[in-house]
C-alpha positions in Angstrom: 0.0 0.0 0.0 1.0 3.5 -1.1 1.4 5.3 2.3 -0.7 8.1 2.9 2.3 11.2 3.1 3.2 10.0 -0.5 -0.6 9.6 -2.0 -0.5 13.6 -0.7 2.6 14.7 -2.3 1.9 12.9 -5.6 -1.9 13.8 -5.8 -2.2 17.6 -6.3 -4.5 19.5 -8.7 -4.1 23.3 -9.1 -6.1 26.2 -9.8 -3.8 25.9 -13.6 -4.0 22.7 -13.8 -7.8 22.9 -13.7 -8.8 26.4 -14.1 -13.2 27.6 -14.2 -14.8 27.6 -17.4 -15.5 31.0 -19.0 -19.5 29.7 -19.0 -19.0 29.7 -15.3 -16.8 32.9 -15.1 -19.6 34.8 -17.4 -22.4 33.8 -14.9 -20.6 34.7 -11.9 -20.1 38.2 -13.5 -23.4 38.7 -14.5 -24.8 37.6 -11.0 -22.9 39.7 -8.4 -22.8 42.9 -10.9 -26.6 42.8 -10.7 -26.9 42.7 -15.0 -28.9 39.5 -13.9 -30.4 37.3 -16.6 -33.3 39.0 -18.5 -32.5 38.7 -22.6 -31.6 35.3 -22.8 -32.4 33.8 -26.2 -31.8 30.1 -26.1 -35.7 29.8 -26.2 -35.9 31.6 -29.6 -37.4 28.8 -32.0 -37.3 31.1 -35.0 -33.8 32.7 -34.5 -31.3 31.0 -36.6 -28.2 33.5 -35.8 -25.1 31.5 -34.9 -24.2 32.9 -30.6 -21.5 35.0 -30.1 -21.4 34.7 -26.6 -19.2 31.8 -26.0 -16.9 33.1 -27.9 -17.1 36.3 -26.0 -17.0 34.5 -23.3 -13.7 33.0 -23.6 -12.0 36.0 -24.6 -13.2 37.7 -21.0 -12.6 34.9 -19.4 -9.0 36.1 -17.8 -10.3 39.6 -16.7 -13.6 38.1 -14.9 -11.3 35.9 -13.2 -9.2 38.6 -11.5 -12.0 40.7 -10.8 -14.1 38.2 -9.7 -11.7 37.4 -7.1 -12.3 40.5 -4.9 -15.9 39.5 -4.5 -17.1 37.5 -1.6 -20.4 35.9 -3.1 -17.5 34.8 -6.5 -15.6 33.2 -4.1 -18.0 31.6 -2.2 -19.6 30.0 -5.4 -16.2 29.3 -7.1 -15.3 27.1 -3.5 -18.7 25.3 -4.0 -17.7 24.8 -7.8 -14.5 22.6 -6.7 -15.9 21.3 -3.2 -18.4 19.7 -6.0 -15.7 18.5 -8.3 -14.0 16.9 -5.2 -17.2 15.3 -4.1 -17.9 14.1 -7.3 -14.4 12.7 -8.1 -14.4 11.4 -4.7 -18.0 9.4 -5.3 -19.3 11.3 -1.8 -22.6 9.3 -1.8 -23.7 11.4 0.8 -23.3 14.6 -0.9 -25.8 13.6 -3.6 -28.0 12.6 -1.2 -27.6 15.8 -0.4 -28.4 17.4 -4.5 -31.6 14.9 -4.9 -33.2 16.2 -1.8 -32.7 19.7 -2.7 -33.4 19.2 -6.6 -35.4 17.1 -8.7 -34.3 17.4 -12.5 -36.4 17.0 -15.5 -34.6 16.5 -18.5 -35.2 16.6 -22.0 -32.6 15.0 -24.1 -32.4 14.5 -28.5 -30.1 15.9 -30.6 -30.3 19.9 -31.5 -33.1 20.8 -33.4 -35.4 18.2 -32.1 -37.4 20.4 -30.5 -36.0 20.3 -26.8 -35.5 23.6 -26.0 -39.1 25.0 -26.8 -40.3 22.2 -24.0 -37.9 23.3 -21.5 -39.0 26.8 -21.7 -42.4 26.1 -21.3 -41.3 24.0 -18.4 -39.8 26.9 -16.9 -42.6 29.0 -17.8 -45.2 26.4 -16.0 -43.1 26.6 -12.8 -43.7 30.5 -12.7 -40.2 31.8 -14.3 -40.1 34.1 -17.7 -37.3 31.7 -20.0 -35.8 34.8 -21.2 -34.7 35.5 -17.6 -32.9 31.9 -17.1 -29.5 31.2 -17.7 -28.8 29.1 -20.9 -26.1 27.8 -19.0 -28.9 26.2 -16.4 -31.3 25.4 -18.9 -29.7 24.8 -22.1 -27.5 22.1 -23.9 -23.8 23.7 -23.9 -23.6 23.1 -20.5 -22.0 21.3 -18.3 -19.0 20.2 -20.8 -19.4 16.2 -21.3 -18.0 14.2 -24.9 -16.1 11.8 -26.5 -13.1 11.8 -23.6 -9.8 13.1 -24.8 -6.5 14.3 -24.4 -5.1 17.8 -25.3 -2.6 19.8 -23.8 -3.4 20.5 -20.6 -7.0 19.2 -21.3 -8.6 16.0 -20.0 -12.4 15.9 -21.1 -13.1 14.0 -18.1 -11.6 15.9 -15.7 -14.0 18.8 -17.4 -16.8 17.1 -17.1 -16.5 16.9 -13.1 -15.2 20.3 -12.7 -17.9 22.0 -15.2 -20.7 19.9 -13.3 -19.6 21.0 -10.2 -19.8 24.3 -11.2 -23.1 24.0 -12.8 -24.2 22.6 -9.1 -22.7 25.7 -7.9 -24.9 27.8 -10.4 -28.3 26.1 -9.7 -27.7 27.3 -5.5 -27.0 31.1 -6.6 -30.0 30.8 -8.9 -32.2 29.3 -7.0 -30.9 30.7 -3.4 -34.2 32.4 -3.1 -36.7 29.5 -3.8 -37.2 28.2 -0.3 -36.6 25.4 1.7 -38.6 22.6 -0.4 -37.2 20.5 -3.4 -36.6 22.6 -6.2 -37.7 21.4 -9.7 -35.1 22.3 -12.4 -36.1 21.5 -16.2 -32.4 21.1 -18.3 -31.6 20.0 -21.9 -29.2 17.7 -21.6 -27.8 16.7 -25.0 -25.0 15.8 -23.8 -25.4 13.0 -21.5 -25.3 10.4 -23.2 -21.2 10.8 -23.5 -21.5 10.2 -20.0 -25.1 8.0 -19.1 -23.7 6.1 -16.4 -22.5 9.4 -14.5 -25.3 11.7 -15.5 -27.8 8.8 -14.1 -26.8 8.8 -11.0 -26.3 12.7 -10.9 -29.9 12.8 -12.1 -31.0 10.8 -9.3 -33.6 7.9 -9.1 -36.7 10.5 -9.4 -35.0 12.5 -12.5 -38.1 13.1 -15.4 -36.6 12.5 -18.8 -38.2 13.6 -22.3 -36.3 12.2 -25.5 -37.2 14.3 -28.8 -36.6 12.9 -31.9 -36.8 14.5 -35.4 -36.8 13.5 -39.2 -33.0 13.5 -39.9 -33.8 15.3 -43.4 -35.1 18.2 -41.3 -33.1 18.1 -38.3 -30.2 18.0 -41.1 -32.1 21.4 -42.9 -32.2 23.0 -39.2 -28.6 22.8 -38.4 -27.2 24.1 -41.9 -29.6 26.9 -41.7 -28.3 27.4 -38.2 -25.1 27.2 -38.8 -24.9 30.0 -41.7 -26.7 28.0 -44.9 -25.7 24.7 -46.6 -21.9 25.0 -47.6 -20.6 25.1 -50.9 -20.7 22.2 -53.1 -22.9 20.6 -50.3 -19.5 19.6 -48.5 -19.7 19.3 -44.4 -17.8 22.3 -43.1 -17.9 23.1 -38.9 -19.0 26.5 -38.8 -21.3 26.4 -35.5 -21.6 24.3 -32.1 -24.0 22.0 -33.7 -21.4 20.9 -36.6 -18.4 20.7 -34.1 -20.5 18.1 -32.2 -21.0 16.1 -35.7 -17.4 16.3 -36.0 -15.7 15.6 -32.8 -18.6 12.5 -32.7 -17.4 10.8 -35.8 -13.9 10.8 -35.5 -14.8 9.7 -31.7 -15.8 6.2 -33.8 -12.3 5.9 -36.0 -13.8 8.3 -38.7 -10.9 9.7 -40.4 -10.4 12.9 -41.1 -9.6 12.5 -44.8 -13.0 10.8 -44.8 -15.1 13.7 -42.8 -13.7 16.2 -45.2 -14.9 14.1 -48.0 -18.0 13.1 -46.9 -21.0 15.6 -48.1 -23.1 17.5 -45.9 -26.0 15.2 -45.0 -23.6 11.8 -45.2 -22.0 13.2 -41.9 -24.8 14.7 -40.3 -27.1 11.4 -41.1 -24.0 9.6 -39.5 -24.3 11.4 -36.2 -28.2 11.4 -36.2 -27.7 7.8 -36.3 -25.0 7.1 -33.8 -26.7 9.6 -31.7 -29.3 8.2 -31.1 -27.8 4.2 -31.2 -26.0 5.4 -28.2 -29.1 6.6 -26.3 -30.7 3.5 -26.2 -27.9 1.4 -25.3 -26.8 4.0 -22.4 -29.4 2.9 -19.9 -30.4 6.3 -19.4 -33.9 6.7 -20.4 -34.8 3.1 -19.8 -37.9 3.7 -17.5 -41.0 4.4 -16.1 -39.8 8.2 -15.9 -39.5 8.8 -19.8 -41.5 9.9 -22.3 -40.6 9.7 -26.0 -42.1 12.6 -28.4 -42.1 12.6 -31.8 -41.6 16.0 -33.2 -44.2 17.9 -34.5 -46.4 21.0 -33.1 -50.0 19.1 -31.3 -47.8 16.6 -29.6 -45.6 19.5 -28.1 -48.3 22.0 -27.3 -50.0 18.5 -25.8 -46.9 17.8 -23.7 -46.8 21.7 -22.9 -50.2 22.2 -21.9 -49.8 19.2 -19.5 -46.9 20.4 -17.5 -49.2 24.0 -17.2 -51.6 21.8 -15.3 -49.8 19.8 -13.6 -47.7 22.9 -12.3 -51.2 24.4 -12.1 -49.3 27.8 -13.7 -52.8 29.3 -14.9 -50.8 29.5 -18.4 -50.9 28.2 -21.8 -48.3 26.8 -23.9 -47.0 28.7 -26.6 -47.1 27.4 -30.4 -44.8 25.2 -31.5 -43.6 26.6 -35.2 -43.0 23.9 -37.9 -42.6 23.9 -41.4 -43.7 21.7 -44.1 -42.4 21.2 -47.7 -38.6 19.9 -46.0 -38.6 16.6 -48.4 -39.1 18.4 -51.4 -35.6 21.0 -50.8 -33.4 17.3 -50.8 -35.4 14.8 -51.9 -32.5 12.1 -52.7 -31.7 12.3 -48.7 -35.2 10.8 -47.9 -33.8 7.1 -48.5 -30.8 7.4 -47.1 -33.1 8.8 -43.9 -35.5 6.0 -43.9 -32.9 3.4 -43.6 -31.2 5.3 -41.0 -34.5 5.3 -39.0 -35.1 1.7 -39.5 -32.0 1.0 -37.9 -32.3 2.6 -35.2 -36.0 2.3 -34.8 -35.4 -1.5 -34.9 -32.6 -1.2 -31.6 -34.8 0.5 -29.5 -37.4 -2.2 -30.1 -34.7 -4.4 -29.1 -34.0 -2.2 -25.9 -37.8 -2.0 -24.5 -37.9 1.9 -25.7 -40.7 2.8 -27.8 -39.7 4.7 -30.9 -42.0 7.3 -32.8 -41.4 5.2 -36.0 -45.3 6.9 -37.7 -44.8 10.3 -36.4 -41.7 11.2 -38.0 -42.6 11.5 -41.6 -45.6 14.1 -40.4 -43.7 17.3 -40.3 -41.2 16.8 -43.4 
């Protein structure tokens, strides 16, 4: 046995070796300078601009950190941040005890454009809060970090994955500091989890709600090019936006080359991470229960879902409409095979799995 003086001297982490996210930084700054959170836009359905602000984010991310430093409430939080990573690296059963009596998460999880962030706000907006004043980085996809795990310099993807957790914990008790003492209800996109199902489970807890959206590949793949600034030239993938890097980083995460991803056309790769996508939802475990519903996309079905939380929250509100277009089919219609194979596939392993897939509802809103 490795005595304890030595485990000490040879297990150290620093504030450099692991340093906050910007995401995290940029909260803090907004929250104890009183700009608070009132124009948030990851609720938007109809925007299509590509976000500056993590770029921005990043680029502030050494001045906040310095400033931030003189502030007691920045501390405090920052301390919670990486008593969290230790707990979490640690396994401290207790201490998420501790985060499923306090919070009870409901998640909806599906790959962008899938119609996940439209239920989330109307989550929020059942429970009594305005969607544009929530934090995307508590309610939205991009956060906490979680993917393929790899090695850069002076970057583990796992390690980042505990720390920006950790710090999303840290978040959810400045935000909701003023909600009382009872358990708190926190809607979250998740996209990410399934890079990490086994670890988000249990984070989740036993009582964690899940929703999977799941949309025609043809449109979802129409969504994210218009997202992302148009379909390329030549009809060749490019990564221009989040959404792409994701489709990149995923592929070669599975031995794709990258001779072959700068080959491949535009809807080849995205069809490819549609596919894998959701292939590794079903076989992570996560979304395996009683706790889960599956939603096709498509604007009754999410007003339905929408209205239901209103009344089950008992928010005296109604759901705003879900936009959709028709007429998708007819902009690519040589993808359409190459989707309904795709769907087969994977409509065939969660039949396999015990998870019911919206195989009729997907053709609806092409």
């Amino acid at each position: 046995m490795i005595p304890p003086p030595l485990i000490d001297s040879a297990i150290k982490l620093t504030a450099s070796d692991l340093p906050p996210s910007a995401v995290f930084l940029d909260f803090l700054a907004r929250f104890v300078e009183g700009r608070g959170f009132t124009e948030e836009s990851w609720h938007r359905q109809r925007s299509e601009e590509l976000s500056e602000a993590p770029r921005q984010a990043r680029e502030r991310a050494g001045e906040r950190l310095t400033r931030l430093a003189l502030d007691g409430t920045a501390r405090a939080a920052t301390e919670s941040a990486y008593g969290w990573f230790h707990e979490l690296a640690t396994a401290n059963l207790d201490a998420l005890r501790r985060l499923h009596e306090r919070y009870r998460f409901i998640v909806a999880i599906g790959v962008p454009r899938s119609g996940g962030s439209y239920l989330i706000a109307e989550l929020y907006s059942a429970l009594g809060f305005e969607p544009s004043s929530v934090p995307a980085a508590i309610a939205h996809d991009g956060f906490p970090e979680a993917g393929p795990t790899v090695f850069m310099p002076r970057h583990n993807g796992w390690m980042r994955t505990l720390l920006s957790t950790g710090e999303y914990i840290a978040m959810l008790e400045l935000f909701f500091a003023r909600s009382g003492a009872g358990r708190i209800d926190v809607p979250k996109k998740l996209t990410k989890a399934i890079y990490a199902s086994g670890f988000f489970k249990q984070l989740l807890g036993r009582d964690a709600e899940f929703v999977v959206t799941v949309r025609h590949p043809l449109a979802c793949c129409i969504s994210t090019y218009e997202k992302s600034g148009g379909l390329p030239p030549g009809g060749v993938f490019a990564e221009r936006s989040t959404i792409e890097h994701w489709v990149r980083r995923d592929l070669l995460s599975v031995g794709t080359s990258r001779e072959e991803l700068a080959s491949l056309d535009y809807f080849s790769a995205y069809l490819r991470y549609w596919e894998q996508y959701y292939t590794s939802l079903a076989l992570s475990g996560l979304v395996r229960n009683a706790r889960t519903t599956v939603i096709g996309f498509g604007a009754a079905r999410m007003q339905a879902l929408a209205a239901h939380w209103h009344d089950r929250c008992a928010s005296g509100r109604s759901p705003a409409s879900f936009f959709t277009r028709a007429g998708l089919q007819d902009r690519h219609p040589q993808w359409l095979p190459r989707s309904l194979e795709a769907i087969e596939r994977v409509a065939g392993l969660w039949r396999l799995m015990g998870i019911p897939f919206p195989l009729a509802e997907l053709g609806e809103c092409l």
